[in-house]
N, C-alpha and C positions, 0 to 999 in steps of 0.2 A: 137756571139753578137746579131743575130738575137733572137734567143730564150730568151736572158735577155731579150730585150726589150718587144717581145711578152710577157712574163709573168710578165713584169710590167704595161704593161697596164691591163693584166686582173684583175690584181689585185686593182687596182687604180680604174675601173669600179667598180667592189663588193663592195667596200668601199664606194665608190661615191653612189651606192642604200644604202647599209645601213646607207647612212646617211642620205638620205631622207626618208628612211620609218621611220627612230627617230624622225626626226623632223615630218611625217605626224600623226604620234601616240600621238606624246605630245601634237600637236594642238589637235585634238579628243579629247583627257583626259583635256586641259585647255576648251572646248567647251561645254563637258558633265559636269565640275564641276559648269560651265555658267546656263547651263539649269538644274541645281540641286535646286543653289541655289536660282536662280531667280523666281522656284513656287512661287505662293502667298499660304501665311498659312504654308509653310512647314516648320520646322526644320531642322538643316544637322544632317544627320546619321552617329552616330559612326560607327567606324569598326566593333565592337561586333557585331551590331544590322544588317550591311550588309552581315556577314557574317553566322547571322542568319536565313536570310532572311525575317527578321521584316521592314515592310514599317514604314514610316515615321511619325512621331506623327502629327495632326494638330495642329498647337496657337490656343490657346483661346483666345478670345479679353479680354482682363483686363475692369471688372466691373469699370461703368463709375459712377462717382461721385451721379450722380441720382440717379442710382440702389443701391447703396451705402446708400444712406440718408434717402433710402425709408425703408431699413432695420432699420438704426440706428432710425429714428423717431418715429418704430413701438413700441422702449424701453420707452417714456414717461411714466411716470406713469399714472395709470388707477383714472382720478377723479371720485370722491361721486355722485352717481344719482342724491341723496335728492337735492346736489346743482344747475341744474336745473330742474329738473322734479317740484319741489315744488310749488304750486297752478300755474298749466301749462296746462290749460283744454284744451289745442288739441293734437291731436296726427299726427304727420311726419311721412314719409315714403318718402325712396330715391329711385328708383328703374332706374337701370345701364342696357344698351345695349351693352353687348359686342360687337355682330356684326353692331351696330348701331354707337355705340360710340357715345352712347346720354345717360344724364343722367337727369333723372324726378323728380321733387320736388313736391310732394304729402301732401298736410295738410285736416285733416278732411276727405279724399278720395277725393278731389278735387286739380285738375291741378293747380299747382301753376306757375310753371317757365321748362322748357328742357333750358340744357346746352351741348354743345358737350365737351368730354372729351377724353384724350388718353389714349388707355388700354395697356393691356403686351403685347409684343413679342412674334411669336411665339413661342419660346424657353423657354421663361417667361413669361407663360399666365396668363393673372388675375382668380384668381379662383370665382369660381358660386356657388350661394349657399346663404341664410338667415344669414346676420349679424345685428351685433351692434355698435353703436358709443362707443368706450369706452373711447377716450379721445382727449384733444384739446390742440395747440399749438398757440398762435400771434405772428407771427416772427420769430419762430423756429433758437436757432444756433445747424450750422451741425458741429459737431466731428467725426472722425473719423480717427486710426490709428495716433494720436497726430497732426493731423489736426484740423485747427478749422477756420469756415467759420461763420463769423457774418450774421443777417440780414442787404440785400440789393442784386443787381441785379445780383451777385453772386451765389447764395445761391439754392443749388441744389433743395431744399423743397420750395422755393416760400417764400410770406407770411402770409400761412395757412396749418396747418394739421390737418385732422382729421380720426384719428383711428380704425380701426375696431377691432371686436373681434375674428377675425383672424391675428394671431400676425407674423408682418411683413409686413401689406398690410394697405394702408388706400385711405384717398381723399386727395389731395394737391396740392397748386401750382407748377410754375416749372421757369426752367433761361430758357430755353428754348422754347418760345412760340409758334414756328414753330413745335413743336412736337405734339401739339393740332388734334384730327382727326385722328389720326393714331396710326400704332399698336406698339410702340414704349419703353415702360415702362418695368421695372423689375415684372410689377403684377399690382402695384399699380394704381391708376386711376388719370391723372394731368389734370388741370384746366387753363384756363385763368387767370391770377392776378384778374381781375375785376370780375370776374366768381365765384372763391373760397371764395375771399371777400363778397360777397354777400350771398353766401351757408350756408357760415360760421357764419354770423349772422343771418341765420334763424334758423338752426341745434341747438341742444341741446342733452349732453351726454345718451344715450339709446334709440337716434332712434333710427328704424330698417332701413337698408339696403338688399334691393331685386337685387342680380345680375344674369342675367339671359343670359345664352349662348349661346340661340340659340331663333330666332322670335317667339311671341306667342301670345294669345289672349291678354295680358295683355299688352306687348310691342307695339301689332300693335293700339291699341288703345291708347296707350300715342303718340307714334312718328310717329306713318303713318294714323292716324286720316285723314286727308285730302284726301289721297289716295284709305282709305276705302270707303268715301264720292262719290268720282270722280267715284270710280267702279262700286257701287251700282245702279245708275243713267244709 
């Protein structure tokens, strides 16, 4: 009688651990699928791909409406020079600070207006380099993907665009005015509502646009004018 009893409880012990190493294993495995899938950015991993030893892809952020419209508005069509240039005796010139995120309005070679503007991301940098206006929008509607977004406070382009002759990139308002001053944009370079509107009536199709990405004699002299001044001295 003795020995039944002794070998029922051993037996009742072993069982009794394996049932708590089952239960300590599965919390672990419900813990580790916790901390799998709670990264930020991560995707879950197929079997295949664990089994490969392929790490985990990052998300991409889905292209925001802006970057989106900055693309689509870059498709306007390209208007006729002749239509402004035509007895237009000054000549404009725009010239942009990347790192300044100032942008210079030049007629004649004289100072006309600095506007601060937001440029690319660093992931979507505005590019540098000698453009042209190649064409103009009032009110701009955004399409996109059987989307369609009227003008008003909506509207990812503001209510101005203007073109460069780098296709995909131009000057334009924005819904978002808190994005002003910073590096924020698909490329493209956005404005204050009141800012663009005003640009936009002084610009004409075949200015030149000077972006330049890094400080120079040309930049320190439109936007740190004062500064040059104070050092001198």
């Amino acid at each position: 009688m003795r020995r039944i009893v002794g070998v029922s409880a051993r037996g009742t012990a072993v069982t009794t651990l394996l049932l708590a190493g089952a239960v300590y294993l599965a919390a672990e495995a419900r813990q580790a699928m916790t901390r799998h899938y709670s990264q930020p950015d991560l995707q879950p991993t197929s079997g295949a791909a664990q089994q490969s030893g392929q790490k985990p892809q990052a998300m991409r952020a889905p292209k925001s409406d802006e970057q989106a419209a900055e693309q689509q508005a870059a498709q306007f069509p390209v208007e006729k020079l002749a239509r402004f240039s035509a007895n237009d005796p000054h000549t404009r010139q725009i010239v942009i600070s990347i790192p300044d995120r100032q942008l210079a309005l030049l007629e004649d070679g004289e100072l006309i207006k600095v506007y601060t503007v937001a440029v690319g991301a660093s992931e979507t940098p505005s590019p540098e380099g000698d453009f042209t206006i190649v064409n103009h929008a009032v009110d701009p509607t955004y399409r996109h993907e059987g989307m369609k977004i009227t003008p008003g406070k909506d509207n990812p382009l503001g209510t101005r665009w203007m073109g460069l002759s780098l296709k995909g990139y131009g000057i334009h308002g924005t819904n978002v005015q808190s994005s002003i001053g910073k590096a924020t944009s698909h490329g493209c370079f956005r404005m204050r509502k009141k800012d663009v509107e005003e640009l936009y009536s002084k610009v004409r199709i075949g200015d030149k646009v000077s972006v330049r990405g890094e400080r120079d004699e040309l930049t320190d002299g439109l936007f740190h004018k004062e500064e040059l001044l104070a050092s001198s001295h």
